[in-house]
N, CA, C and O atoms as a GROMACS GRO file, in nm:
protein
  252
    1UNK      N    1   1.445   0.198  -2.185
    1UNK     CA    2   1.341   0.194  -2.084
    1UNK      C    3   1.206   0.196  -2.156
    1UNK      O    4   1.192   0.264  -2.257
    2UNK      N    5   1.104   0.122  -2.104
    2UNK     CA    6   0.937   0.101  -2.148
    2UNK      C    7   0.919   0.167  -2.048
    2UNK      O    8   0.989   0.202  -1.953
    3UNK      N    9   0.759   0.189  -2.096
    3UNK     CA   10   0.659   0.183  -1.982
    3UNK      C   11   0.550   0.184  -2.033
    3UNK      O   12   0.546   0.228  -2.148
    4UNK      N   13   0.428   0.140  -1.973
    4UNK     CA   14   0.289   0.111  -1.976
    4UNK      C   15   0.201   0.268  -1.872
    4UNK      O   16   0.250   0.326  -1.775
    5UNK      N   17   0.124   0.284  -1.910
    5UNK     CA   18   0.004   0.330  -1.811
    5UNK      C   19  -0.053   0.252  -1.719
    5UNK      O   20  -0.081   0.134  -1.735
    6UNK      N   21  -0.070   0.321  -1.617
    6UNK     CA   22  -0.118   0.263  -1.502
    6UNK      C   23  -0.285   0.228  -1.498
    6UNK      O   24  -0.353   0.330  -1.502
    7UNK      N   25  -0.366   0.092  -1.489
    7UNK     CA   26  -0.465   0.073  -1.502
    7UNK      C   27  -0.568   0.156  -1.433
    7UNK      O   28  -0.690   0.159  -1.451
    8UNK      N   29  -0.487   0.227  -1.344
    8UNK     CA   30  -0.614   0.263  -1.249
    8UNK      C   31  -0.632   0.432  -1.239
    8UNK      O   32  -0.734   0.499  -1.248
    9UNK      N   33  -0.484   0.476  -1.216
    9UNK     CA   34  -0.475   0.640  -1.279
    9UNK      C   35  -0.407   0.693  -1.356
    9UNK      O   36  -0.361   0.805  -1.333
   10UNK      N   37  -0.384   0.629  -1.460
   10UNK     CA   38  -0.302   0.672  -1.572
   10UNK      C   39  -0.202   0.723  -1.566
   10UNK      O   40  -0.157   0.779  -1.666
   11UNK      N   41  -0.131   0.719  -1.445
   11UNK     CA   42   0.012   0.731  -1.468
   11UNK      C   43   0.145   0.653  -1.483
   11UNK      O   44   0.170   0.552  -1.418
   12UNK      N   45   0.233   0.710  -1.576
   12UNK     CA   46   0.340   0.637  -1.649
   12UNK      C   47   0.432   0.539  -1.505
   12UNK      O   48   0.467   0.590  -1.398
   13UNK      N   49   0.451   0.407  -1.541
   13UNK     CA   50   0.505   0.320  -1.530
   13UNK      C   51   0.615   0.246  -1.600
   13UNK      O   52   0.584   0.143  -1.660
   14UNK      N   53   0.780   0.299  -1.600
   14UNK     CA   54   0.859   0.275  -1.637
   14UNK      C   55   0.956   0.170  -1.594
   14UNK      O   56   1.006   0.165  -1.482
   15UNK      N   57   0.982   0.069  -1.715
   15UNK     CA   58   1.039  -0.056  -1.650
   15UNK      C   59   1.128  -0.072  -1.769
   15UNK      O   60   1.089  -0.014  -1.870
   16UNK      N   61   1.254  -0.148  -1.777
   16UNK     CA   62   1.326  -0.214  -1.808
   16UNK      C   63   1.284  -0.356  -1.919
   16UNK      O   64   1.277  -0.455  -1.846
   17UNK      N   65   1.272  -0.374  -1.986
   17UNK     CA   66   1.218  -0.520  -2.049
   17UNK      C   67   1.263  -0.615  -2.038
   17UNK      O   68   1.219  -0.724  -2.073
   18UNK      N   69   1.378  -0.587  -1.978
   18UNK     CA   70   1.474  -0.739  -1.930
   18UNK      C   71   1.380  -0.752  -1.723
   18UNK      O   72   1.382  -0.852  -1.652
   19UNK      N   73   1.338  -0.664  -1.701
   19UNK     CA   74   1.291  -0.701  -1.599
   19UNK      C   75   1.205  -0.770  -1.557
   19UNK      O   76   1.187  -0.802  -1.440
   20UNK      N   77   1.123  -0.808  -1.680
   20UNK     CA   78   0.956  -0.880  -1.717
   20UNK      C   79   1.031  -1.028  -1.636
   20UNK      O   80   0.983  -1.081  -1.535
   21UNK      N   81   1.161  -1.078  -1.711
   21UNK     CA   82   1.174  -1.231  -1.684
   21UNK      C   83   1.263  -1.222  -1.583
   21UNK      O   84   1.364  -1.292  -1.584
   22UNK      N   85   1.235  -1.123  -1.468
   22UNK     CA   86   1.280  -1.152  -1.328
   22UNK      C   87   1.188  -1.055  -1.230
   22UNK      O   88   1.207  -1.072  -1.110
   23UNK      N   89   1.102  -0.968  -1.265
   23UNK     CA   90   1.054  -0.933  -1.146
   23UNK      C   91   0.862  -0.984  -1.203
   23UNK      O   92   0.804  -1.001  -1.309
   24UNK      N   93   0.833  -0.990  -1.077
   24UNK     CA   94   0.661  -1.063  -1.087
   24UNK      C   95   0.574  -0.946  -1.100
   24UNK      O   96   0.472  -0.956  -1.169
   25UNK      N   97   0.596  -0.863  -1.055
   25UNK     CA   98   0.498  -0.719  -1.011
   25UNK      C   99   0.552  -0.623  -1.045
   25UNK      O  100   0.674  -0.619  -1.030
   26UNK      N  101   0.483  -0.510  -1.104
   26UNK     CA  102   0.560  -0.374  -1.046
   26UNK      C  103   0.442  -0.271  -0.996
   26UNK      O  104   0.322  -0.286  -1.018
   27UNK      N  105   0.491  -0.186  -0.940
   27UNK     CA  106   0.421  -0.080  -0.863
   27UNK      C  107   0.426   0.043  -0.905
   27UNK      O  108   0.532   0.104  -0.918
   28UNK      N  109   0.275   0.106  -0.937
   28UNK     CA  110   0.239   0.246  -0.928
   28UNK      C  111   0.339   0.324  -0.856
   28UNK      O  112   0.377   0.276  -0.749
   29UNK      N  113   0.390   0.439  -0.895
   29UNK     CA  114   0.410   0.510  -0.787
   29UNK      C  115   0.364   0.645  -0.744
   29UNK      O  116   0.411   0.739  -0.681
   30UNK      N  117   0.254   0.615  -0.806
   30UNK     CA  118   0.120   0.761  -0.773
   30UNK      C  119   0.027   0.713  -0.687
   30UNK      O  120  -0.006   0.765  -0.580
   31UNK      N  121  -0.040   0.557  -0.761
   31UNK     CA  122  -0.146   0.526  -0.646
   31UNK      C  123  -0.105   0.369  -0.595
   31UNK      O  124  -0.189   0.287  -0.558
   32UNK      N  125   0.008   0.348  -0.600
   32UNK     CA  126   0.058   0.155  -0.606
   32UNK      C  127  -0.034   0.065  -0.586
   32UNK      O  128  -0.030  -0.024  -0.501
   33UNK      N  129  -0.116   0.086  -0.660
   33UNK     CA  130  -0.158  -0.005  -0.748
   33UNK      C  131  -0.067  -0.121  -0.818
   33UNK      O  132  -0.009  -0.084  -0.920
   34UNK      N  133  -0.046  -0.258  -0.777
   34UNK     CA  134   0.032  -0.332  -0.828
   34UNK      C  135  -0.029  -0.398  -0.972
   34UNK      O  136  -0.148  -0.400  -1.002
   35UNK      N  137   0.068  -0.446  -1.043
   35UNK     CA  138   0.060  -0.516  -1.190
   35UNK      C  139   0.202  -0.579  -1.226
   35UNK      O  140   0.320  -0.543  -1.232
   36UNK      N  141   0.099  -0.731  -1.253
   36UNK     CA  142   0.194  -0.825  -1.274
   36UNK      C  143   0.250  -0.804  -1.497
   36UNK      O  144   0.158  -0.774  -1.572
   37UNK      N  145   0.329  -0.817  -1.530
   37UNK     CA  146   0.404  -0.834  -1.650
   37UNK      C  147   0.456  -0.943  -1.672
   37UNK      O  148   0.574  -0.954  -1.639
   38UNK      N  149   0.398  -1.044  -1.725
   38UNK     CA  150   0.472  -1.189  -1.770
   38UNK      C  151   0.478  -1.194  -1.903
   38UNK      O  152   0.395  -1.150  -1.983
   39UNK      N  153   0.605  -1.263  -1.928
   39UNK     CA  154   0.623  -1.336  -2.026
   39UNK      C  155   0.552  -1.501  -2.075
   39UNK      O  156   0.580  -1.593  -1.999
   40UNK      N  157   0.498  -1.522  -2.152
   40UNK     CA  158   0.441  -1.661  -2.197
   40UNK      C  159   0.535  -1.747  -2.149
   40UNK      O  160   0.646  -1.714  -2.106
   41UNK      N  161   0.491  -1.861  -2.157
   41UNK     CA  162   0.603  -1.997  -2.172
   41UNK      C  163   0.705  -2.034  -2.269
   41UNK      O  164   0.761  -2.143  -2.260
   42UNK      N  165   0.737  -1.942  -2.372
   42UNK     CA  166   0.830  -1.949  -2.471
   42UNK      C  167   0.901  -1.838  -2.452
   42UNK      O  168   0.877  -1.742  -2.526
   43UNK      N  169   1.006  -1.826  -2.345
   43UNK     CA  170   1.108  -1.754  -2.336
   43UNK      C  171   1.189  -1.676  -2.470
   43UNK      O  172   1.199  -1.554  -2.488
   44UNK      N  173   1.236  -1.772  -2.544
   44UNK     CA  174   1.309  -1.759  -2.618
   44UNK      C  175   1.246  -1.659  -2.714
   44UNK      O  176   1.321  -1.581  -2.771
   45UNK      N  177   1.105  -1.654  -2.738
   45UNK     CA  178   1.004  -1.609  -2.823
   45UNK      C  179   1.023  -1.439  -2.778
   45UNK      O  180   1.033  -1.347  -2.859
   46UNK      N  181   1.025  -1.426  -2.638
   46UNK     CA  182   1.030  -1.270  -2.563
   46UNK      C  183   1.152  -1.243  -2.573
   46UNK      O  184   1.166  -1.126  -2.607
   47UNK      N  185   1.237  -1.290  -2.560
   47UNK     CA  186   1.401  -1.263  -2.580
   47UNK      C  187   1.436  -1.208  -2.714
   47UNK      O  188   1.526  -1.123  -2.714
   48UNK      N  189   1.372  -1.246  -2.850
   48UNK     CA  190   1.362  -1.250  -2.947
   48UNK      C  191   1.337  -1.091  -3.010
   48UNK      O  192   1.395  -1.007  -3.079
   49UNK      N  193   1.186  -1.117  -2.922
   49UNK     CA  194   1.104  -0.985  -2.950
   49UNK      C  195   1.151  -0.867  -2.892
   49UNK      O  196   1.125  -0.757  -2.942
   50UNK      N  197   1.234  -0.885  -2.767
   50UNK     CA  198   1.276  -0.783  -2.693
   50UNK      C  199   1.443  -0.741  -2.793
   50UNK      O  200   1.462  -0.623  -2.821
   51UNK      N  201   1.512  -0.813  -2.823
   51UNK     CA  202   1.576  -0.776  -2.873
   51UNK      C  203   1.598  -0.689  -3.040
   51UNK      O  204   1.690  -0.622  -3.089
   52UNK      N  205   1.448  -0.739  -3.095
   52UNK     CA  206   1.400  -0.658  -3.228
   52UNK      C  207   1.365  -0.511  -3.204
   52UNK      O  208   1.390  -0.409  -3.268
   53UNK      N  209   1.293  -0.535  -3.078
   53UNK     CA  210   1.228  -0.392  -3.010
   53UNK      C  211   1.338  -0.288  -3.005
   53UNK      O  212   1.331  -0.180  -3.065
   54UNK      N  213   1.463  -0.337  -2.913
   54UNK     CA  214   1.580  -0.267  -2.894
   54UNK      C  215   1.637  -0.222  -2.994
   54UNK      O  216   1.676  -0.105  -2.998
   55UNK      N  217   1.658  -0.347  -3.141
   55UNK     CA  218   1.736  -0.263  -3.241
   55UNK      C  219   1.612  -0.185  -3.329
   55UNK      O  220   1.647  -0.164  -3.445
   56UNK      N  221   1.490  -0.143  -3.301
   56UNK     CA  222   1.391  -0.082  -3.360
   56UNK      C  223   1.447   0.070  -3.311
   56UNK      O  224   1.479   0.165  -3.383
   57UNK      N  225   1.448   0.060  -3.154
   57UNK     CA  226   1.498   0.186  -3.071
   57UNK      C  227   1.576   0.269  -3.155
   57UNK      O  228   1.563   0.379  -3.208
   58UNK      N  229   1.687   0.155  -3.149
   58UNK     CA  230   1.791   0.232  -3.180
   58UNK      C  231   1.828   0.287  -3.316
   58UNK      O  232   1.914   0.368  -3.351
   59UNK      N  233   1.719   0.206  -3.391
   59UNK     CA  234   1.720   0.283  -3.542
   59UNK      C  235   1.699   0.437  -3.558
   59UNK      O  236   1.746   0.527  -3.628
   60UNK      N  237   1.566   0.418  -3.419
   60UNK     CA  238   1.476   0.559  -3.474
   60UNK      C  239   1.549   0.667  -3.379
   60UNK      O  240   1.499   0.778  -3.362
   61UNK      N  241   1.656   0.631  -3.327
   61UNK     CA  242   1.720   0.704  -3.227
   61UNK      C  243   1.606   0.736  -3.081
   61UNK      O  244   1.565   0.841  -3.031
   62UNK      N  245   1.588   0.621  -3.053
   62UNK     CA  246   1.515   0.624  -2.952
   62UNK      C  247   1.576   0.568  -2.818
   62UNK      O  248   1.600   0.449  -2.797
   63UNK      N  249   1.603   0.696  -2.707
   63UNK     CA  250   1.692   0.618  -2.597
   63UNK      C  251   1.544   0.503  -2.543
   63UNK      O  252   1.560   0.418  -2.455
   0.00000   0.00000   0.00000
């Protein structure tokens, strides 16, 4: 699981990274405040990166 800070009141926003290349938005759930997360036009490029990220995780023993 990721998450980002929320632009507007700083609270944590936890998402999935496989969710970027299927959901458009996600929502605050302190002040929902919406924010979009896209991936570029080179899929393969985020697939890539997401999967380095994961075995980074799991090096540092990071659920």
């Amino acid at each position: 699981m990721s998450s980002i800070p929320c632009p507007k009141c700083n609270a944590t926003i936890e998402f999935d990274l496989k969710d970027i290349l299927t959901t458009k938005e996600f929502t605050c759930s302190q002040c929902h405040t919406k924010i979009a997360l896209q991936y570029k036009d080179n899929k393969e490029t985020f697939q890539n990166a997401t999967e380095k990220l994961n075995q980074l995780k799991k090096d540092l023993g990071i659920n």
